[in-house]
Structures are given as C-alpha cells and as structure tokens.
C-alpha positions in Angstrom: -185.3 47.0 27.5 -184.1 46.2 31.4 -185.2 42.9 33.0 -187.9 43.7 35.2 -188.8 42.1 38.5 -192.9 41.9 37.6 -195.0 41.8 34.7 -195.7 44.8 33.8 -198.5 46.3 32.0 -196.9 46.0 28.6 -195.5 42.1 29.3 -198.9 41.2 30.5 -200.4 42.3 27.2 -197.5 40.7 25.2 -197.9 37.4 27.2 -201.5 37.2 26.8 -201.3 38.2 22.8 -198.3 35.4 22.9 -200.9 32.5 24.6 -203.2 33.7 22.0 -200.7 33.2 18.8 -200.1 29.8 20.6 -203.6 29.1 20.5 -204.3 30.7 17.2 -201.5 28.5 15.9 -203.2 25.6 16.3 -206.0 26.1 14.3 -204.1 27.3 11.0 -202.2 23.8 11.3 -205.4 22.1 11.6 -206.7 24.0 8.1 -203.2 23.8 6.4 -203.2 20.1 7.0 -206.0 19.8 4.5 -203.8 20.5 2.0 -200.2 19.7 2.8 -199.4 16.3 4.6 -198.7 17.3 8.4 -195.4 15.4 8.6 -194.1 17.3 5.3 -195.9 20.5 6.4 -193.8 20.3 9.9 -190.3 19.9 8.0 -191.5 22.8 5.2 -191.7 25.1 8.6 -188.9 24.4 10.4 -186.8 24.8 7.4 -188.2 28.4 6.9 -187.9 29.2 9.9 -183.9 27.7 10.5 -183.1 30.0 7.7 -184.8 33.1 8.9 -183.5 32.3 12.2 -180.0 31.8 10.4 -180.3 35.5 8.1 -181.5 37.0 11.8 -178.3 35.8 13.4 -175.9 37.0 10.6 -178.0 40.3 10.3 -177.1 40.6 14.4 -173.7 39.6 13.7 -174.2 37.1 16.5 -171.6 33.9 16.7 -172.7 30.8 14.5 -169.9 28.5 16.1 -171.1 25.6 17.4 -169.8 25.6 21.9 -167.4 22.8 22.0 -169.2 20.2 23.8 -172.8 20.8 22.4 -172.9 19.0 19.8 -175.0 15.6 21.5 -177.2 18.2 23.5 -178.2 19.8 20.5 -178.7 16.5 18.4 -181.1 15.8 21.2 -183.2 18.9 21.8 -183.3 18.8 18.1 -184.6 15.4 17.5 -187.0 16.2 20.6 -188.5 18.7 18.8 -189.1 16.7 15.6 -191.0 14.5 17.9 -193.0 16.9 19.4 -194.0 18.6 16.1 -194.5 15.7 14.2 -196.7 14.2 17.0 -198.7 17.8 17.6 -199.3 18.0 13.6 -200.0 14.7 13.1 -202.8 14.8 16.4 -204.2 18.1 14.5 -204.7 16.0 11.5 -206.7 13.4 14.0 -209.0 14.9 16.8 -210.3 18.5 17.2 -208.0 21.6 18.1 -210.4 21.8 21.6 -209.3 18.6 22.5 -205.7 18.8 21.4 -205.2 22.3 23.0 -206.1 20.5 26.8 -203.8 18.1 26.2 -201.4 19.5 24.7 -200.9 22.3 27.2 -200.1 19.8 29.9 -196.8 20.7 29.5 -196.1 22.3 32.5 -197.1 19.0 33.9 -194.9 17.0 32.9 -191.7 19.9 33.3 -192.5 19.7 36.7 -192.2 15.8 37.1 -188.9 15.6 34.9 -187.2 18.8 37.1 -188.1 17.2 40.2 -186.1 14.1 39.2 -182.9 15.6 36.8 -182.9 19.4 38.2 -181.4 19.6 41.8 -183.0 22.3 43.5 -186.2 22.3 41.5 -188.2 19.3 43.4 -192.0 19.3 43.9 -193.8 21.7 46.7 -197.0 20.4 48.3 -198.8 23.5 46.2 -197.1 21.8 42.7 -197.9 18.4 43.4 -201.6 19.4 44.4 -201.5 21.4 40.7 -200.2 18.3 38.8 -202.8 15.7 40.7 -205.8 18.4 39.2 -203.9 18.8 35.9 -203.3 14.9 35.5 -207.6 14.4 36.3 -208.3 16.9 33.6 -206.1 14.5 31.2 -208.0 11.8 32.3 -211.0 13.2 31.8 -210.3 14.3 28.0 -209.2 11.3 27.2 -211.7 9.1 29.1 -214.9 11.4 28.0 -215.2 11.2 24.1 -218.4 13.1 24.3 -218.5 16.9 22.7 -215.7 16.2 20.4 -217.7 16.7 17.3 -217.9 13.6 15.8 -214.2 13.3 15.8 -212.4 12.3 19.1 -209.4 10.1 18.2 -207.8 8.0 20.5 -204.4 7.7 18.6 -204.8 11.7 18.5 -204.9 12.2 22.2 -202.1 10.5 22.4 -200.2 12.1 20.1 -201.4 15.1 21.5 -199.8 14.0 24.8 -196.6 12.6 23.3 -195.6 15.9 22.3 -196.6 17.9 25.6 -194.1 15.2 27.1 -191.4 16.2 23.8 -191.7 19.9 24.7 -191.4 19.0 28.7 -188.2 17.6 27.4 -186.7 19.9 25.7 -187.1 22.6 28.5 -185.4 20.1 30.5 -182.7 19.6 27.7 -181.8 23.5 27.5 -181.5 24.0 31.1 -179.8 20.2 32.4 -177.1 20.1 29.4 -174.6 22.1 28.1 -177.1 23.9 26.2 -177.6 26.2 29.0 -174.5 28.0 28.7 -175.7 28.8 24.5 -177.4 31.5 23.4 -181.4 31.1 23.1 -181.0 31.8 19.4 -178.8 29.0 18.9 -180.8 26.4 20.8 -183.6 27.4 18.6 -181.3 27.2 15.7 -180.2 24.0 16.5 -184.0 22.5 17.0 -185.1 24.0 13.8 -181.9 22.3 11.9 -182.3 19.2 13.2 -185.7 18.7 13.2 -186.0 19.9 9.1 -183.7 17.2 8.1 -185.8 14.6 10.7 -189.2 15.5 9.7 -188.6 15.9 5.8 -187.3 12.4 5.9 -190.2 10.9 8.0 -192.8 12.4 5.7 -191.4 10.1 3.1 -192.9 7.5 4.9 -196.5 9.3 5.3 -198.2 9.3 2.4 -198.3 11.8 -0.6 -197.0 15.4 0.3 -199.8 16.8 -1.0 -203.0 16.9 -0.8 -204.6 19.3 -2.9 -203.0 22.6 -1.3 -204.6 26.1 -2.6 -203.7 29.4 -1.5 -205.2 29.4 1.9 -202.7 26.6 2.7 -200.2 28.2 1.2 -200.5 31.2 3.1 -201.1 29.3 6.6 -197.0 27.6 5.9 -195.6 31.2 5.2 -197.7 32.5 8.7 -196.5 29.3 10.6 -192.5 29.9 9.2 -193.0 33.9 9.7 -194.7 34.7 12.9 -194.6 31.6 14.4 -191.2 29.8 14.1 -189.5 32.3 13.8 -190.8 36.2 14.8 -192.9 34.1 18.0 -190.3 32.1 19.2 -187.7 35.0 18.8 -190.6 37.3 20.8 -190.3 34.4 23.1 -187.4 34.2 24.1 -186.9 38.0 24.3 -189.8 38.3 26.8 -188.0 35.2 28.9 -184.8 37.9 28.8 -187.1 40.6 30.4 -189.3 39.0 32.9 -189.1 36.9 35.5 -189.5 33.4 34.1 -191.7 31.8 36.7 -194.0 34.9 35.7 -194.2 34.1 32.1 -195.2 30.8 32.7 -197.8 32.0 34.7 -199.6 33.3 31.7 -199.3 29.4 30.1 -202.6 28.6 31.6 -204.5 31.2 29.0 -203.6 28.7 26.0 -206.0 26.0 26.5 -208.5 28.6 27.1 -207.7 30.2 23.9 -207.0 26.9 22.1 -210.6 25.8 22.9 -212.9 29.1 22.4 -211.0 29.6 18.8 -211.1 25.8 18.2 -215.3 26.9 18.5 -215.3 30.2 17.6 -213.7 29.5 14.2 -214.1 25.8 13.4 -217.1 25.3 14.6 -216.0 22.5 17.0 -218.2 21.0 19.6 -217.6 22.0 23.5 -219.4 19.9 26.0 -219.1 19.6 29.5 -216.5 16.9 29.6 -213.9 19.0 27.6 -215.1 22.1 29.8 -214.1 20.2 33.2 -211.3 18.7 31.7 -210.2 22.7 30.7 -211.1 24.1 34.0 -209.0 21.2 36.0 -205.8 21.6 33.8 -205.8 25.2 33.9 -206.1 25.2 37.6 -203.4 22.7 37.6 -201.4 24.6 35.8 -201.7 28.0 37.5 -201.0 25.9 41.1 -197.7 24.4 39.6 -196.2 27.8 38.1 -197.2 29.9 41.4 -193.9 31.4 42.9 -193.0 29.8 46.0 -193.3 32.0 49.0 -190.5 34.2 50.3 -188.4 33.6 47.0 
C-alpha cells in the first residue's frame, strides 16, 4: 500500500482496532499472571515473539546483519524494553488494569519532555506544554485518589505502572536519536525482543517460583500475547507507521486508556469511580493536545 497523507477510512478502523488490542492486552496479562509469575511470563513472550519475528525476517529474505555501529543502541533499547515490560507486568500483577491503563498511557507525556531536550527541532509548542500540564494533573490525580480502585490500589503498582510509560518514552527516543534510526523497524523490534528474553528470564530467577498453578486459560493468554501481540501487533504496527502520517497515528493513542478502563470493567469487574474517571478524561485530553499537528506543517 502507498503512504498516505491522512487517515483514511481503513487506517482509522485499523488504528482504533490497534488501541483496542492495546487495551485488550492488558487484561489477558492481568489473568495470565495468575498462573505464570509476570517476570517469567514477560521473558516466555518476548522469546516467542524474537523467534517469530526471526522465521518472519528469513521468510522475507530481509538482512539479519547487525549495521556496524548499532550494537550499544540496540543493547539499550533492548534493556529499555525489559524494563518497561517487567515493570508493566509486574504493576498488572499489583493494582487494577483501570488504573494501570491511565498511567500507563502517559506515554506520550513523557516522549514529549525527553524530545524537547535530546531531539533538535522537536521542542515543546504552547498547545504541547498546555497538553502535558492536563496529562501530568490526571497522573496526580490517579495516584493521589485511591478511591474506586476496587479494593486494590497499589502504590508500588502506580509506580511501576509509571516506570514503564517513562521505559517506552525512551525507547521511541532511542530509535529515532541513535543509530537505530537508520535500521529497519523489524530489526529494532528484533533487537528489543532479544535482549529483553535473555534480561527478563534471568530477573525472574530472582521473583519467586515460575509458576503458579497455570491451566489452559493461561496457557492460551502466553501463545495470544507471543502471537498477536508481540509479534503480528507490533509488525501491524510498524506497517501502519510506514503508511500514515505518524503524528496521525499517534493521534489515535488517546483511545487506549479509554479502552483500557471500560474492559478493565466490562470484563473484570473492576471498580470505576469518579477519581479514575477525571484522572481518564484529563490524560486523554492531554494527550490529544500534545499529538495535535502544529499548524501550517
């Protein structure tokens, strides 16, 4: 398909069905961590998915050399997203998915505070920093108003939760301030899913028994998260990114809290009071103010 200028009809659809994977996500890692331990369960899935990722490459007969140069940046963005994962996992395991899908989906926040600093040309508008002030009060907000949490609002799982919102802001940074930037998308994800297999198995030595009485239901949730989420979603991903204007598809990053929350009650049977709700509504407004094109560009 030809990039495209706009969303479209179709990448409207796909980006909204993406938010809702996203979303969706989040609450089969909160039931498979019943059964697996989430640090194990984190390195399980970014195993599968390096070697699917790996069989997709070959299958493409794309290149598998490693750029000359690349090798520290992609040590980093891997070891970024071992922190991330193991942080959002361990949160899950914690503190409700409504609260951990606000939180969590502060990203945006926090790639607009690290760009302004590293990325030259990329600094703060007045219309961005009025989006991260809204988007930084709904943080406050979750993690200040325990109320509506269900009985289990953790404090260590906010801020795990937040941890790895910062761990994802940084490995957006990574791909596009190092030498990562001139590699393929497939290979960066390659090289996080490598890297953060061999970091994760090894930290889950250090987190208790593997397992914790896993039957098929959590069996099935690791094949879904390998599968469709580390490797067909990020693929899908990444291919949409190729197509549409990318200050567009982050547009659509706002729907994921929204998501995250009504499945978090819709199929969990989580609590949703009005501090969570304002907390929501202030992010998401936040979010949509920082990823709004700049006029005239």
């Amino acid at each position: 398909m030809e990039p495209k200028p706009r969303i479209d009809a179709f990448g409207a659809i796909s980006l909204t069905g993406f938010a809702l994977l996203l979303a969706f996500n989040q609450v089969v890692i909160k039931v498979v961590n019943d059964g697996l331990q989430p640090i194990f369960f984190a390195g399980l899935r970014s195993l599968g998915g390096m070697v699917l990722i790996y069989l997709w490459m070959r299958v493409r007969g794309m290149s598998l050399a490693i750029a000359p140069g690349t090798i520290p940046a992609g040590l980093m963005i891997g070891a970024l997203f071992a922190v991330e994962f193991l942080c959002l996992f361990w949160a899950l395991d914690l503190t409700t998915v409504t609260r951990t899908s606000v939180i969590f989906y502060t990203m945006p926040m926090w790639l607009a505070l690290g760009a302004h600093v590293l990325i030259p040309g990329d600094q703060l508008t007045s219309t961005k920093t009025v989006g991260l002030a809204l988007a930084f009060c709904g943080v406050v907000i979750a993690l200040v108003m325990r109320g509506g949490a269900g009985g289990e609002a953790s404090i260590l799982g906010d801020a795990l939760a937040l941890l790895a919102a910062m761990a994802w802001a940084g490995i957006a940074l990574c791909a596009r301030a190092t030498t990562l930037r001139e590699v393929r998308p497939e290979m960066q994800l390659l090289w996080q899913l490598g890297v953060s297999a061999a970091l994760l198995l090894l930290a889950a030595l250090f987190f208790g028994d593997l397992l914790r009485e896993p039957g098929l239901i959590h069996w099935a949730g690791l094949a879904f998260q390998i599968i469709v989420v580390a490797a067909a979603g990020f693929l899908f991903w990444l291919w949409l990114l190729s197509i549409y204007p990318a200050s567009s598809v982050a547009a659509f990053s706002f729907l994921s809290p929204v998501f995250g929350v009504g499945l978090g009650w819709l199929l969990l049977g989580e609590e949703v009071g009005p501090g969570i709700l304002l907390a929501l509504a202030l992010v998401c407004g936040g979010l949509i103010l920082i990823n709004r094109p700049v006029r005239g560009s």
